[in-house]
N, C-alpha and C positions, 0 to 999 in steps of 0.2 A: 508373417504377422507384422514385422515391423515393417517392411514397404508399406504393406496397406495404412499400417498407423500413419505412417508420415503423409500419403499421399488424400488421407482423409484431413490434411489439414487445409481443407479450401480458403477459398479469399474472405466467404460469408462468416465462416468461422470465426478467422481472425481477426476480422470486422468486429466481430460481436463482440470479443478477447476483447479487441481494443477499445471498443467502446466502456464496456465495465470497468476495464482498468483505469483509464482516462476518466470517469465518473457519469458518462455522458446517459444511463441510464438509469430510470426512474420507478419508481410504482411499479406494475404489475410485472412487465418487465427484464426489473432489477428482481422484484422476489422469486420469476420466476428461472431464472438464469443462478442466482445464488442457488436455487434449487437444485436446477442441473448439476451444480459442481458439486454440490456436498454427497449427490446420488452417484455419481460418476466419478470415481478416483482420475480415469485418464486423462478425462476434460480438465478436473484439478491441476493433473500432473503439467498439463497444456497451459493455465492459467499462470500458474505458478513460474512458469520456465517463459512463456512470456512475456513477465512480470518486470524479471530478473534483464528479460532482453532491453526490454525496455528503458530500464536502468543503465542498464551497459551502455545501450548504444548512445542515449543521449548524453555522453560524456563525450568531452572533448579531447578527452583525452584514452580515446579506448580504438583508435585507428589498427592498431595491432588486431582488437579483434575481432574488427571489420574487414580486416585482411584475408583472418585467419577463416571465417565466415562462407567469402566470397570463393576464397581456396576448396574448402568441403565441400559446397554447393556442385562447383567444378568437377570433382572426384566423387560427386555423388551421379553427377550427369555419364562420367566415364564407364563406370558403374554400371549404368543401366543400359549403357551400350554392348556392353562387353561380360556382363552377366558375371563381375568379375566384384570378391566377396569383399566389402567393404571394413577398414578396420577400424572406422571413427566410431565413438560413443552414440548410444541413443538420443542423449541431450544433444550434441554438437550435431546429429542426422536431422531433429528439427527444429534447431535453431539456425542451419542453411535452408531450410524450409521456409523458413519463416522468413528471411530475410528477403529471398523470391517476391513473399507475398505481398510485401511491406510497399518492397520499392526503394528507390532513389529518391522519389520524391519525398517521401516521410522520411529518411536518413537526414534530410537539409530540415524541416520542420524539429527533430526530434536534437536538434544543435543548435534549436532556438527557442527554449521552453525555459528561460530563468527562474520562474517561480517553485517549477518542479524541483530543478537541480538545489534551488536554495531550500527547500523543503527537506530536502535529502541531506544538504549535508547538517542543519538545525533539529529535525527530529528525532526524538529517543523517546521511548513508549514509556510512560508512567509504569513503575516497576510495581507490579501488583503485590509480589512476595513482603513489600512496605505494610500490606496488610494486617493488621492487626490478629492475632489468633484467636477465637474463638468460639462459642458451641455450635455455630451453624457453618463460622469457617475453619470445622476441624473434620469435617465431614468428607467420605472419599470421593462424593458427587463434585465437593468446591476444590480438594486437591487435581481433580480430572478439568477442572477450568482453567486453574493453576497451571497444568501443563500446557495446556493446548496456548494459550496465552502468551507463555515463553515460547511455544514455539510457532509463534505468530499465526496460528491458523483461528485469525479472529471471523472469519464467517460461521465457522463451529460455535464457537465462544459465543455471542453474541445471543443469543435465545435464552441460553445458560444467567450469564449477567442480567438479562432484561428481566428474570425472574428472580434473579437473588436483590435487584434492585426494587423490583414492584413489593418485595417482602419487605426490604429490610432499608426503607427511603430517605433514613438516614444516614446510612453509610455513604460519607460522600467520596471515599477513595472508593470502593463501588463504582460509581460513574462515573468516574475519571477512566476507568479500563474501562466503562462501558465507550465513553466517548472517543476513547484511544480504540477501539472494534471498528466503530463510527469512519473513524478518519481512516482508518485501514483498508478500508473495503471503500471507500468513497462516499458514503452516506453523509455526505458535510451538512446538509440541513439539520439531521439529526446531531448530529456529532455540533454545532454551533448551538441550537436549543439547548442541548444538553449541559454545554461549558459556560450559555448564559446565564443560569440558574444557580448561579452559587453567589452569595451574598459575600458584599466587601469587609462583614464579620466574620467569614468562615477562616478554619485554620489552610485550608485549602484552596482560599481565593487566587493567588499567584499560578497554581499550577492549572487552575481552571483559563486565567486571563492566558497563558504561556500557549497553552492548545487551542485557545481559541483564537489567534494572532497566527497559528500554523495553519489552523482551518479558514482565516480568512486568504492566507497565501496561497494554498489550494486551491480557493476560489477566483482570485485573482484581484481579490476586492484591497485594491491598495491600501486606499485611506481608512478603511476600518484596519486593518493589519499595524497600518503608519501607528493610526492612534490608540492602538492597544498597547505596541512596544514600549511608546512616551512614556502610557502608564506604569508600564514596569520597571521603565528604567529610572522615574522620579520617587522609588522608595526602596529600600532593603529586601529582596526577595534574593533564591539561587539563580533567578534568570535575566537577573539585570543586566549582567557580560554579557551574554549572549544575544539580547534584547537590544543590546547597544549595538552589536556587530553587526544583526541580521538588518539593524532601521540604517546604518551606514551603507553598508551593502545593495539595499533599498533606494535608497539615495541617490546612489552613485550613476 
């Protein structure tokens, strides 16, 4: 069972993996592919790991476990020579799989993606549990958002929010998780309408401008990113440090 799992991890597969992850699908698509995963635990399982790879590898500083990668791969091929029983992990049997499929050439691409790496070390998901208590959010449907949420399975989440939002359109920490689903799963157009819509009255304006300055970095749209931080950083907000960091950083 587990060879055939690994070895169904074809190239078109990963392609697809990669594409969704990277953002690069749309409409019909995007919803039908979200669909797959939320019907499929092992595609998830697939998604998720990698997700994770993806993160890893395009660190520069993760050579170890690139190493460690190429080494499994190797005693995975041994393996199959020699019908001799392997003692690595299931993750670590297709995360050598996955490296196979990826390539060399994507290794050198994936150690030259700034905007991601700076995304990653800048974002922190609006803590939803800031929520406020009450009669609709004391319910065990919104405690079951609540979790999923923490524990970042925002393509779950996402349906959930878009109907406690369509109820309740004034809750503006509401779309802020919804936006934070948004920017999770790559839905940046949605996730950018969404973080537009808050007015420079609201008590929420800052954490709306802060995610939407993350989502234009996602996007790669410099100068709207540029000129969101300026704004953050010419008044009192929590994201003004960081505001300053991420436009130097920018900069540099």
């Amino acid at each position: 069972m587990l060879n055939s799992f690994i070895m169904e991890m074809t190239q078109e597969l990963s392609e697809k993996i990669e594409a969704y992850i990277q953002g690069m699908l749309s409409g019909t698509e995007l919803a039908d592919f979200e669909n797959m995963i939320l019907e499929n635990p092992e595609l998830n399982k697939r998604v998720n790991i990698q997700k994770e790879l993806w993160a890893t590898l395009k660190n520069q500083k993760s050579l170890d476990f690139r190493k460690k990668l190429i080494t499994i791969n190797q005693e995975l091929k041994n393996e199959a020579d020699t019908n001799k029983k392997s003692t690595f992990s299931t993750y670590w049997k297709i995360a050598a799989s996955f490296l196979v499929l990826i390539g060399m050439s994507t290794f050198l691409w994936l150690n030259h993606n700034p905007e991601e790496e700076l995304f990653a070390a800048y974002y922190a998901p609006y803590p939803i549990g800031d929520i406020k208590r009450g009669a609709d959010t004391a319910t065990d449907d919104f405690k079951e958002i609540v979790l999923d949420y923490k524990r970042k399975e925002y393509i779950k989440v996402i349906p959930a929010l878009e109907r406690y939002v369509q109820q309740k359109p004034d809750n503006e920490q509401l779309k802020l998780c919804l936006g934070n689903s948004y920017l999770n799963t790559n839905q940046l157009a949605k996730a950018e309408t969404l973080f537009q819509n808050f007015s420079s009255e609201s008590k929420y304006y800052s954490d709306a401008k802060w995610f939407l300055s993350l989502t234009y970095l996602k996007m790669k749209e410099e100068d709207q990113t540029t000129l969101l931080l300026k704004e953050l950083i010419s008044f009192d907000n929590i994201y003004k440090q960081n505001a300053a960091k991420l436009l130097q950083e920018i900069e540099e």
